[in-house]
C-alpha positions as CSV (number, residue, x, y, z in Angstrom):
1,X,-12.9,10.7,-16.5
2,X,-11.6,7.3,-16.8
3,X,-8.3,6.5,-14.7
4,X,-6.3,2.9,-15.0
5,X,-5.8,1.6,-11.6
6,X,-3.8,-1.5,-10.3
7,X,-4.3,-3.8,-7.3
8,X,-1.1,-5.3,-6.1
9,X,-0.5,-8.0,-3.3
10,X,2.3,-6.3,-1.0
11,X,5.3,-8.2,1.2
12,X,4.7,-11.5,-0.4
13,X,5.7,-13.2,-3.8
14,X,2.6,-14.9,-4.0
15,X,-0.9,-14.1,-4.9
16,X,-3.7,-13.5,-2.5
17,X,-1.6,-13.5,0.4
18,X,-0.1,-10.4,1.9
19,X,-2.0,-7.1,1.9
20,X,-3.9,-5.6,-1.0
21,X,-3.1,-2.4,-1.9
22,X,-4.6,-0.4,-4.9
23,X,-2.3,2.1,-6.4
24,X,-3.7,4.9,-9.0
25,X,-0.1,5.4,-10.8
26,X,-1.8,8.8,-12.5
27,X,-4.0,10.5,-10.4
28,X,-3.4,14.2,-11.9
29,X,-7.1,15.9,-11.8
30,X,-8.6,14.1,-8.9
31,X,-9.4,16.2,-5.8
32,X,-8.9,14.7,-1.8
33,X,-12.7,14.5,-2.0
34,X,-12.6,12.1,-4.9
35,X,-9.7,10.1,-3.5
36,X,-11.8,9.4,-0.6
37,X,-14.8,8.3,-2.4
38,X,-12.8,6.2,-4.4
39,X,-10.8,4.6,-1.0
40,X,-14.5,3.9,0.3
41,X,-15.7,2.6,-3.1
42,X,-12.7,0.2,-3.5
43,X,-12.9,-0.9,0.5
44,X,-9.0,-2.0,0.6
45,X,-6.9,-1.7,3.8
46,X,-5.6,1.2,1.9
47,X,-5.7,3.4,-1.8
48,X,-2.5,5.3,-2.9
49,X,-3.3,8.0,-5.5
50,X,0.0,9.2,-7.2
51,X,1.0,12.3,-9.0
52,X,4.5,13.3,-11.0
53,X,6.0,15.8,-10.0
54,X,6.5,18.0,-12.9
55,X,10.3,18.6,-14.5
56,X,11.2,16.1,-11.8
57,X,12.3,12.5,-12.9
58,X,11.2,9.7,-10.2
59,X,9.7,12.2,-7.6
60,X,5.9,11.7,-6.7
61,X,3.5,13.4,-4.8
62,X,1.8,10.0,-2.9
63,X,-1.8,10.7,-1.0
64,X,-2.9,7.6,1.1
65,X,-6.9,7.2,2.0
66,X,-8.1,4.0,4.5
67,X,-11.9,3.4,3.9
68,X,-12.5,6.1,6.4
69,X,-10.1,8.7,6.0
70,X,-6.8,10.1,4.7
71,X,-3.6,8.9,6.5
72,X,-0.4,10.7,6.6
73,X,2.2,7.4,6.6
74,X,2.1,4.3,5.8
75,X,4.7,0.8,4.5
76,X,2.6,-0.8,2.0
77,X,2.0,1.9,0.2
78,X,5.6,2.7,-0.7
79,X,6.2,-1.1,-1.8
80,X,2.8,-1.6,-3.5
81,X,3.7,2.2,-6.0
82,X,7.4,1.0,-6.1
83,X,6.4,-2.0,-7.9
84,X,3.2,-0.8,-10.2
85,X,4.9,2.2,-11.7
86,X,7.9,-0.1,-12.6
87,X,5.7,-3.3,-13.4
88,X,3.2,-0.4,-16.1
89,X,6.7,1.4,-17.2
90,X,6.2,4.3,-15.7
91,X,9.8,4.0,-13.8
92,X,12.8,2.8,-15.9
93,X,13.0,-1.6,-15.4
94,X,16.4,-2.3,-17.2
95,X,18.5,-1.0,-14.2
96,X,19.6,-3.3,-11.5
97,X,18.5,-0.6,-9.3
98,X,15.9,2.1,-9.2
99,X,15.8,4.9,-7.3
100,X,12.4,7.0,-6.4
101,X,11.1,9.3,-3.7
102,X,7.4,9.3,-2.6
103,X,6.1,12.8,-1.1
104,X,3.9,11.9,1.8
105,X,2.2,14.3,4.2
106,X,4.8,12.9,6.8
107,X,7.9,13.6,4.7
108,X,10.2,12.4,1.8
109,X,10.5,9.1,1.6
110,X,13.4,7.2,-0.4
111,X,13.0,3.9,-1.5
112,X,15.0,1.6,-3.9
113,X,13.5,-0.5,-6.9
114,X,15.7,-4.0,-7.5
115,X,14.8,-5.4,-11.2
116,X,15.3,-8.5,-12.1
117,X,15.2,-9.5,-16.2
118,X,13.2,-6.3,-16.4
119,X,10.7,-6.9,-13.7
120,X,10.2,-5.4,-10.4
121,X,11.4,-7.7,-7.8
122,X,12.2,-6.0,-4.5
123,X,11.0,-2.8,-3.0
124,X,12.7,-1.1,-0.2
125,X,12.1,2.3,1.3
126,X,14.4,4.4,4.1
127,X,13.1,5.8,7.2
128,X,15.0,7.5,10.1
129,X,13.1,8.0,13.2
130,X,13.3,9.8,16.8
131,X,11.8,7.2,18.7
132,X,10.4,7.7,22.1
133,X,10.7,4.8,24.3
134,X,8.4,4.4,28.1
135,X,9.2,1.6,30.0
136,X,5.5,2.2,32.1
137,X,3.1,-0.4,31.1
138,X,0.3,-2.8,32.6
139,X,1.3,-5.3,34.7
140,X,2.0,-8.9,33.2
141,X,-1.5,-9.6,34.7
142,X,-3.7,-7.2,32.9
143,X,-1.3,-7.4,29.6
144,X,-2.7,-11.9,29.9
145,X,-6.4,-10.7,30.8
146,X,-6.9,-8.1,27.9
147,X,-5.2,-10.3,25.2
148,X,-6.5,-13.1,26.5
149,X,-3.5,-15.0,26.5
150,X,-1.7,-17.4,29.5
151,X,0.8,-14.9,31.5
152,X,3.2,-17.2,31.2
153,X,3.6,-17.0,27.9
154,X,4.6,-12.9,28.6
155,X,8.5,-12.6,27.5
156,X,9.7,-11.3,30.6
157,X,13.0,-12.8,30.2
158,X,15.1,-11.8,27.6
159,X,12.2,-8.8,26.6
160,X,9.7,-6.9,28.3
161,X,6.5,-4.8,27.4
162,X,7.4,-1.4,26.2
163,X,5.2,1.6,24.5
164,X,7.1,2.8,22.0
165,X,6.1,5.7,19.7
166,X,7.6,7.0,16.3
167,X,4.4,9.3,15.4
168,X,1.8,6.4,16.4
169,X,2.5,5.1,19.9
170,X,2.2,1.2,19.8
171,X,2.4,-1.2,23.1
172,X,4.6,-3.8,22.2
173,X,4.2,-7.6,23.7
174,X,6.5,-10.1,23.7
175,X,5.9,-14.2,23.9
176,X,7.4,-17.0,23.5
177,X,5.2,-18.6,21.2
178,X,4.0,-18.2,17.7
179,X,0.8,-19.7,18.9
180,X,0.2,-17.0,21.4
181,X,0.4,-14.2,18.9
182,X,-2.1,-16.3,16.4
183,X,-4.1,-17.8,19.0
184,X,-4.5,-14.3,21.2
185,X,-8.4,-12.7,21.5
186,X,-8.7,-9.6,22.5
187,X,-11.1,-8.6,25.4
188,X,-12.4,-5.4,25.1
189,X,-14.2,-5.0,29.2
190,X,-10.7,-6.2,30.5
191,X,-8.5,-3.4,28.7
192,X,-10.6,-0.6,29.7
193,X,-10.6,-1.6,33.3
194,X,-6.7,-1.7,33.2
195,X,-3.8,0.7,32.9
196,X,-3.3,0.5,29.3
197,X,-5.7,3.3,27.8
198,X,-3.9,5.3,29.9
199,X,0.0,4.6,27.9
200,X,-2.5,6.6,24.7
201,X,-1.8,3.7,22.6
202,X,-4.6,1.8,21.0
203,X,-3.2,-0.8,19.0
204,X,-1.0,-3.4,20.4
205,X,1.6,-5.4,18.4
206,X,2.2,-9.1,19.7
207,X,5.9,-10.0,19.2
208,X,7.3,-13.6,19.3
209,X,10.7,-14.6,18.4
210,X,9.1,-18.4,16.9
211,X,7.8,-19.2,14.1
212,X,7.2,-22.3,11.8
213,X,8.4,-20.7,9.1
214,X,12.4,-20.8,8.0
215,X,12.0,-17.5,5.8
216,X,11.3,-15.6,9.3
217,X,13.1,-14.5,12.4
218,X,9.5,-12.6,14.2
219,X,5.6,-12.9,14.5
220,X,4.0,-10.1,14.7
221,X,0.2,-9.2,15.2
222,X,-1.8,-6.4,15.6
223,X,-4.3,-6.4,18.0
224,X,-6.4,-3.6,20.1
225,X,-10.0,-1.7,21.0
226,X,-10.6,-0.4,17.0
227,X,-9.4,-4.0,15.6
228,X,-12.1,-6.7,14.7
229,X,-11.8,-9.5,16.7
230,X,-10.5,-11.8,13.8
231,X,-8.8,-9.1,12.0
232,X,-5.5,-9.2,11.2
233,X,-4.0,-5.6,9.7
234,X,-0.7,-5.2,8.5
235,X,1.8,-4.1,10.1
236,X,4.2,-2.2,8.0
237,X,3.7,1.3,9.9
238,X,4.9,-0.3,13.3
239,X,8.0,-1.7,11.9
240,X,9.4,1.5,13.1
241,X,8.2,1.2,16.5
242,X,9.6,-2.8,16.3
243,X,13.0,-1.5,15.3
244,X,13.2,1.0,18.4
245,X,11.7,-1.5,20.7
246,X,14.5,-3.9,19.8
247,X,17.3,-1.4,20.2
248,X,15.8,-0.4,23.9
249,X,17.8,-3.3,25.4
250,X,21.0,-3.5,26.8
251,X,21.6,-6.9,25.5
252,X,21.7,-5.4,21.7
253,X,25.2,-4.5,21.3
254,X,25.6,-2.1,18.2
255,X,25.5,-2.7,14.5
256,X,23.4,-3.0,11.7
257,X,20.4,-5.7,11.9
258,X,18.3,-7.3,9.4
259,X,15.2,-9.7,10.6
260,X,12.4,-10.9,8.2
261,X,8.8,-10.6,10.2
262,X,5.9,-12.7,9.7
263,X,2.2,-11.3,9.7
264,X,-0.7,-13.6,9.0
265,X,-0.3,-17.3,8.4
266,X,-1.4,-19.6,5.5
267,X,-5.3,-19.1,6.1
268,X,-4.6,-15.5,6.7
269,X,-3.0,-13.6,3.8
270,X,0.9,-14.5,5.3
271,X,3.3,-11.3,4.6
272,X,6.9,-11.0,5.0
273,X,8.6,-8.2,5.7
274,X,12.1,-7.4,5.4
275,X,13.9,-5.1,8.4
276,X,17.0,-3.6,8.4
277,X,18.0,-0.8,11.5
278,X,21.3,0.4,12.0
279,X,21.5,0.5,16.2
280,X,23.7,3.7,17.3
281,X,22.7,3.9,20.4
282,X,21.4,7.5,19.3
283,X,17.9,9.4,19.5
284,X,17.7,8.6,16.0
285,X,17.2,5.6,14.3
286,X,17.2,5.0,10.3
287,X,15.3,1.8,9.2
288,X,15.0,-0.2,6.3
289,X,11.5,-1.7,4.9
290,X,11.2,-3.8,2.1
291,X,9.5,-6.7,0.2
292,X,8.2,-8.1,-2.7
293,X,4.9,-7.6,-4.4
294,X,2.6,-9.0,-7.2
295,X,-0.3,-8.1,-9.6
296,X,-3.1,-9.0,-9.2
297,X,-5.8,-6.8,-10.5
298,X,-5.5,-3.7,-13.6
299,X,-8.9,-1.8,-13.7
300,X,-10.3,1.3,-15.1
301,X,-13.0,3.6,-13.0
302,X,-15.0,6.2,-14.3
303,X,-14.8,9.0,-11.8
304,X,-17.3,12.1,-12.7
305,X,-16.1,15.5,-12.8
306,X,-19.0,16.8,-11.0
């Protein structure tokens, strides 16, 4: 069978930068199997296969596969389907504002379509979270000699190095500098002689309140033991954790935030992600992703029955 698939470049208005995503916007007949032979074929950070839900108007059932493997959640996903299905007309484009729900093995997730003279033009999805926040971590020493950065460039300050987990436990850094998060190299013999395998989280997510950019407030970078060393993987799933991490200090007085993060940089597929939280001060905590997207790629693969 043939099936029409669409590549789109997610949290950025311009193309080849941000992440690529590859959405299947009909995916009725294919079987988890096929999915991941078709993730693995297409080699993209991630492939979202999407089926209607039947009698149901702007409900879909939304499997994600990585290169190796199904995931459960993940951001891009839900900005790169908001805006293919209303870019290929498969969700109503002459409303200011589209509604739609993706089914993902983690839950129901809401999201929002704004159109613009009939085109998709910002995508923003709903999250609410129970965060769990531990205040153990390595010492400022081992944190420098793992990411090989200066230790003086640790935010210890105004921030402070916290695991935080919503599902997927992250260790969040914070520095001072946007050059410290771009410039950091990740040394694999000095993690696993430290504390931090020990916190269970394996990706870390460098933090810096500077950028050179005016259309963003953070710089945020993915680093740890599974990432290559010049790898740079979006971040969407750990603006969650980012959100929570943020609300952990005292000095955040109560209200609803919005920050634009950075990912990436002009040599490096740049992405910017929009983040709205509304701090309580309670166990929960509901978020808001969103971003823009473009087209870049409509394709057709022949998948065989057998």
């Amino acid at each position: 069978m043939n099936y029409t698939y669409y590549i789109a470049d997610v949290f950025t208005n311009k193309i080849f930068s941000g992440a690529q995503i590859a959405v299947f916007p009909n995916a009725e007949g294919l079987s988890s199997e096929k999915m991941r032979l078709i993730a693995r074929e297409l080699n993209l950070t991630e492939t979202v296969f999407l089926t209607q839900k039947e009698g149901v108007e702007n409900q879909f059932r939304m499997k994600i596969f990585t290169p190796l493997g199904e995931i459960d959640f993940a951001g891009h996903p839900i900005i790169a389907a908001g805006y293919v299905l209303a870019a290929c007309g498969k969700l109503p484009a002459n409303a200011t504002y589209t509604p739609v729900i993706f089914q993902q093995n983690a839950g129901a997730i809401q999201a929002s379509i704004s159109n613009s003279e009939g085109k998709p033009s910002f995508i923003q999805f709903t999250r609410t979270v129970s965060p769990i926040v531990d205040y153990y971590a390595p010492t400022e020493h081992e944190l420098a000699s793992f990411l090989g950065i200066d230790q003086a460039h640790i935010d210890t300050k105004k921030y402070a190095a916290r695991l935080v987990a919503c599902d997927v436990p992250y260790l969040i850094v914070p520095v001072y500098y946007y050059e410290t998060v771009r410039n950091a190299v990740f040394n694999f013999s000095a993690w696993s002689q430290s504390i931090a395998p020990q916190t269970a989280a394996q990706e870390i997510l460098l933090v810096s309140p500077k950028t050179p950019y005016q259309d963003s407030d953070f710089a945020a970078r993915l680093v740890g033991p599974k990432i290559g060393l010049h790898d740079d993987p979006p971040v969407g799933s750990a603006m969650p954790a980012l959100a929570a991490y943020l609300c952990s200090f005292e000095h955040m007085q109560k209200g609803t935030y919005t920050f634009a993060v950075q990912r990436g940089d002009e040599d490096m597929r740049r992405s910017i992600l929009n983040l709205e939280m509304d701090h309580k001060g309670e166990d929960r905590l509901t978020i808001r992703v969103g971003g823009e997207a473009v087209m870049v790629v409509q394709g057709e693969m022949f998948v065989p029955e057998a």
